[in-house]
C-alpha positions in Angstrom: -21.1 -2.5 11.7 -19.7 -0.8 14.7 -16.0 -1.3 15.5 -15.3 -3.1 19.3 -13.3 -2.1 21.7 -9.8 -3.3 21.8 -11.0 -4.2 25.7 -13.6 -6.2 24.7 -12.1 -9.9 26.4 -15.3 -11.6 24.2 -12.7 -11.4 21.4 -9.7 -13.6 20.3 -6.6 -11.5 21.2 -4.9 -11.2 17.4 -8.4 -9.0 17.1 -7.9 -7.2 19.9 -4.3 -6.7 18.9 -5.6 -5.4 15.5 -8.1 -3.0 17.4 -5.8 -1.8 19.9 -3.3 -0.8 16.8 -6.5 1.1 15.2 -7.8 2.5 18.1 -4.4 3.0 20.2 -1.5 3.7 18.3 -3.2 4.7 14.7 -1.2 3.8 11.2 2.0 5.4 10.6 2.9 5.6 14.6 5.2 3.8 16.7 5.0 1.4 19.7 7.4 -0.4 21.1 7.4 -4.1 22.4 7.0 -2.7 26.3 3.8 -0.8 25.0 2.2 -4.1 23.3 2.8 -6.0 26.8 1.6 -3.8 28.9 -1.4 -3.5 26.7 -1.9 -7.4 26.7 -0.3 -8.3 30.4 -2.5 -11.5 30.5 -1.2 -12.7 27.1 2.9 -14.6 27.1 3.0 -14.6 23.6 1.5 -11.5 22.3 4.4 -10.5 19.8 3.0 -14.0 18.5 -0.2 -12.9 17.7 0.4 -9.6 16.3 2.4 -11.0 14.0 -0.4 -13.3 12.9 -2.0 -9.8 11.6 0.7 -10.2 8.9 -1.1 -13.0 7.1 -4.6 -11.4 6.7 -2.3 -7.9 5.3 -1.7 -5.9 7.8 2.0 -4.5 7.8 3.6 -3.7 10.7 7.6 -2.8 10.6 10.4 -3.9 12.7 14.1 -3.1 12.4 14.7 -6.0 10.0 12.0 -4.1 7.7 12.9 -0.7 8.4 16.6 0.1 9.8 15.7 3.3 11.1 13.8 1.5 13.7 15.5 0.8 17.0 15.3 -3.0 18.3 12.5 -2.9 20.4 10.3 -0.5 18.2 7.3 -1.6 15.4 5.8 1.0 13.2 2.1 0.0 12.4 2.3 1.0 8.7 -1.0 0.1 7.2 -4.0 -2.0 8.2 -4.9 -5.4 6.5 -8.6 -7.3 6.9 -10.4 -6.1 9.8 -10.4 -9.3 11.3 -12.9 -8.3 13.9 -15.4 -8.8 11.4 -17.4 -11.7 11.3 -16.0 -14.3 9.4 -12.8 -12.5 8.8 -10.0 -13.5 11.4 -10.0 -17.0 9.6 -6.6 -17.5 8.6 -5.3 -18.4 5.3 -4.7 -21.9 4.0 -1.4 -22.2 4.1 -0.6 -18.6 5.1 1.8 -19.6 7.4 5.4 -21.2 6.9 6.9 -23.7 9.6 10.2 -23.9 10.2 11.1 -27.1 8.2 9.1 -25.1 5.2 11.4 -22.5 5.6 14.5 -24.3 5.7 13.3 -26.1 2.5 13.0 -22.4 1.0 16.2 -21.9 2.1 17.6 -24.4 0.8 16.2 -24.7 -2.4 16.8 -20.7 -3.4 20.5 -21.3 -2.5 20.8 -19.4 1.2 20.4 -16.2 -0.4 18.1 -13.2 -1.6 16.6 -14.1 -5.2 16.2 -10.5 -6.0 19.6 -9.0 -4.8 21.8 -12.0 -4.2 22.7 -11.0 -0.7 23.5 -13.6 1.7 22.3 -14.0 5.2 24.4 -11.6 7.2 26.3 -9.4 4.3 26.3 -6.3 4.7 24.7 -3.9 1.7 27.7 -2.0 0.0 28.1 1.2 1.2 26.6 0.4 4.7 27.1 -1.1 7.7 23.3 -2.7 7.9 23.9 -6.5 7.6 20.9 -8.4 5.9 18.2 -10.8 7.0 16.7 -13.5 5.4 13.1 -14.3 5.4 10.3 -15.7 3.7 8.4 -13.4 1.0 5.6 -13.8 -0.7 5.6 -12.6 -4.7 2.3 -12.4 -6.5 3.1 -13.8 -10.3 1.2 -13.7 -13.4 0.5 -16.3 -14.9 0.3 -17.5 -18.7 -3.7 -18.1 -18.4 -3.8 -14.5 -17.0 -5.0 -15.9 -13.3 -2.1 -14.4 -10.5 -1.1 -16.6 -7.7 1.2 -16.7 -4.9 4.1 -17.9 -4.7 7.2 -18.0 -1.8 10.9 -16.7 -2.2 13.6 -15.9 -0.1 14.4 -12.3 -0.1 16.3 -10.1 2.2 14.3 -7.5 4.4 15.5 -4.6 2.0 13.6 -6.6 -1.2 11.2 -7.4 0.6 10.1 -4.5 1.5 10.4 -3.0 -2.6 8.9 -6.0 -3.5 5.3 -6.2 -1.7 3.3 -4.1 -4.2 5.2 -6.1 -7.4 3.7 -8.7 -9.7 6.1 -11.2 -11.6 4.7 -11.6 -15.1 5.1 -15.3 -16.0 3.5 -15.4 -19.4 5.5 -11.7 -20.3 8.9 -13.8 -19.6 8.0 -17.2 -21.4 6.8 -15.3 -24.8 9.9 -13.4 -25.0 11.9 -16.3 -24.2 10.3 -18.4 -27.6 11.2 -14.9 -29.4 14.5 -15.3 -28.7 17.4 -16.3 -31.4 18.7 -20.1 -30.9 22.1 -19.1 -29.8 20.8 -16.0 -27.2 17.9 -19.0 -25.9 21.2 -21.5 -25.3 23.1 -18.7 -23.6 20.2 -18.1 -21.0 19.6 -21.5 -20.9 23.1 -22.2 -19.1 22.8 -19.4 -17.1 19.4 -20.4 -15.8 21.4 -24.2 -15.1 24.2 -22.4 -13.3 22.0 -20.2 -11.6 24.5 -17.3 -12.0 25.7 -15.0 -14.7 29.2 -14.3 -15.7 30.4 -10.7 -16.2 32.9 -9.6 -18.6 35.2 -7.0 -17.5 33.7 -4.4 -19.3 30.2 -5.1 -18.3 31.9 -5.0 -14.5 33.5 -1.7 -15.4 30.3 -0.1 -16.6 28.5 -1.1 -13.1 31.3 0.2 -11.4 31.1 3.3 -13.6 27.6 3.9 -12.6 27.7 4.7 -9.2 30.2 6.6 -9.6 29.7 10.6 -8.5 30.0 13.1 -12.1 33.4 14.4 -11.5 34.3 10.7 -11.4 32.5 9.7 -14.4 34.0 12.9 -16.2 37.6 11.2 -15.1 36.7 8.0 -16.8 35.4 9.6 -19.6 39.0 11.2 -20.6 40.8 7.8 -19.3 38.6 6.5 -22.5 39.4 8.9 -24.9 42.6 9.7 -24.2 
């Protein structure tokens, strides 16, 4: 079927927001907040309802996404359902997460990212780029072989390498029952404590790996010598 116009005021306005990116700014670009509004002048909450998009897969970047963007810039990165289409711009049961949902998210994944272990306002060694917090979504395998959906807390950085990722459920529970009695007991209390000591040498070797190879060539005669 022939695509609308993103002027056509028969349509709802996330579908005209989704047409104006396709037909306006095109994927990969840039457009800033002042562009969307003055696109959408009749609409108060159009930031709203382009970030609606996000639940039928489009992805469209802000600074929390990609640091190299400036505060008031979005990169339309790649285009989801075409929600223009009849039937199409339904949304998702349960797509999206109220604020008492995500508290309980929060809450229950410990205030930080469950990929990195970042907390809410660290900043990422090396940097000066303090994370953000959010809501992800992590498609998991599992044991029956169907995938479903499931919600996390990760940091914008994670979330990002995440998106294309699938957690394999079933892969981790069979090699969990391979496992030796005394390894299964030693997971098993770090799973309870939700955190994993290091030894000192297993902290030196981390250390060691980011180091430059003049560095690691200095460590390497501290050993042998």
């Amino acid at each position: 079927m022939a695509m609308p116009s993103w002027n056509d005021s028969s349509l709802g306005t996330m579908k005209r927001v989704g047409l104006w990116l396709n037909q306006v700014v095109g994927v990969g670009e840039l457009f800033t907040k002042t562009q969307l509004r003055e696109a959408f002048p009749e609409t108060s909450q159009i930031d709203r309802r382009m970030r609606d998009l996000r639940d039928f897969d489009w992805r469209i970047d802000t600074n929390r996404e990609d640091p190299t963007l400036g505060s008031h810039e979005h990169r339309f990165v790649s285009e989801g359902v075409a929600v223009w289409e009849p039937g199409k711009g339904t949304r998702k049961t349960g797509a999206t997460v109220t604020a008492a949902e995500r508290h309980t998210l929060m809450m229950r994944d410990g205030h930080k990212c469950r990929s990195c272990g970042i907390g809410p306002g660290e900043q990422y060694p090396g940097t000066y780029i303090a994370s953000q917090l959010d809501v992800a979504r992590r498609s998991v395998r599992l044991p029956d072989g169907a995938t479903a959906l499931q919600t996390m807390i990760e940091c914008n950085r994670c979330r990002i390498g995440g998106r294309d990722l699938t957690a394999d459920l079933g892969d981790v529970l069979e090699r969990i029952a391979a496992l030796p009695s005394y390894e299964r007991k030693m997971l098993a209390s770090w799973v309870e404590r939700d955190a994993r000591s290091f030894s000192e040498p297993e902290d030196l070797w981390a250390a060691y790996r980011t180091l430059p190879a003049d560095a690691r060539d200095a460590v390497r005669q501290a050993l042998s010598s």
